[in-house]
N, C-alpha and C positions, 0 to 999 in steps of 0.2 A: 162531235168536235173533241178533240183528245186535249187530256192536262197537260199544261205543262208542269213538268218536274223541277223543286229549285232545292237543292242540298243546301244547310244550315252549315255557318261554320264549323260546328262539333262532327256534324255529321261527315262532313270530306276531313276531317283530322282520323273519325272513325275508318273511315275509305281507305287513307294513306296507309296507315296501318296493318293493310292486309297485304297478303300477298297479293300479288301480281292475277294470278288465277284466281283468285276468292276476289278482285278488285273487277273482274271483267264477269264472273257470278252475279256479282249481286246486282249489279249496273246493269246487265241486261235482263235478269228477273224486276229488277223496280220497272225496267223499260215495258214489260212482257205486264207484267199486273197490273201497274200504276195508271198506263196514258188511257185508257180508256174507260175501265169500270171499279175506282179505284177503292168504291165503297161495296163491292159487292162479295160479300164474307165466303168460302167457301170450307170445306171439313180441314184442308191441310195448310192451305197459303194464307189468306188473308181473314183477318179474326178484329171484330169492335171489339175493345176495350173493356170495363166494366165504366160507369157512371162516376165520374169524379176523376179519371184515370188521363194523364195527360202525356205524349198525344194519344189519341181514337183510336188509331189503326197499328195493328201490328202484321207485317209481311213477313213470313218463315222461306228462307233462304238455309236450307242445310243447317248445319249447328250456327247460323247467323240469326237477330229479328233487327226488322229494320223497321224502327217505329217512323211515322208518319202521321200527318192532320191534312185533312183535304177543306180548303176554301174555296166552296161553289161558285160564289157570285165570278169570283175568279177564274174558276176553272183552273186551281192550282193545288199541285198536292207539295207540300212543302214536309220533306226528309228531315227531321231532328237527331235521328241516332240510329249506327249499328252496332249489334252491339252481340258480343257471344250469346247465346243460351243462359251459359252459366252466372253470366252477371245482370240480366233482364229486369230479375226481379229489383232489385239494389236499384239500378238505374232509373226503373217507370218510379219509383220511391222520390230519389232526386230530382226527376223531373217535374211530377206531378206538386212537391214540394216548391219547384223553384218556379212554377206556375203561377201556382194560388199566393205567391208572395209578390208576385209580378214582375220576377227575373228571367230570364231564359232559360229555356232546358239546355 
């Protein structure tokens, strides 16, 4: 049975933001990884987290990551952020920060 995929508001602001081409990238790489095996980590794409790290999953799209959390019972993987390479680290910081405070990433 394939996830459905639901983008967070930050995350389609993330989306807007790109070009046109990097907007139809990354949209069909989350399509191509996410709907079916969306926990399953491999050496270049998709990669769990460390422990404490919010969200779980991070999907490498070219110099893009596009974090993500998958909810089983659901069958949903729900998109928090894309986000360059370069600002990755800064970002899983504020998210995971705005987590454990019980705000939104």
């Amino acid at each position: 049975m394939p996830y459905r995929i639901e983008l967070s508001d930050a995350a389609k602001l993330d989306l807007r933001a790109l070009r046109k081409s990097g907007q139809v990238k990354v949209l069909d790489k989350i399509e191509m990884h996410l709907t079916y095996q969306p926990t399953m980590q491999s050496k270049s794409r998709i990669k769990s987290l460390r422990p404490g790290t919010f969200p779980h999953y991070r999907l490498r799209v070219d110099e893009l990551r596009v974090y993500y959390d998958v909810i089983e019972p659901q069958h949903l993987v729900v998109v928090y952020g894309i986000v360059p390479k370069a600002e990755s680290e800064a970002w899983l910081e504020q998210s995971s920060k705005d987590h454990r405070e019980g705000g939104t990433p």
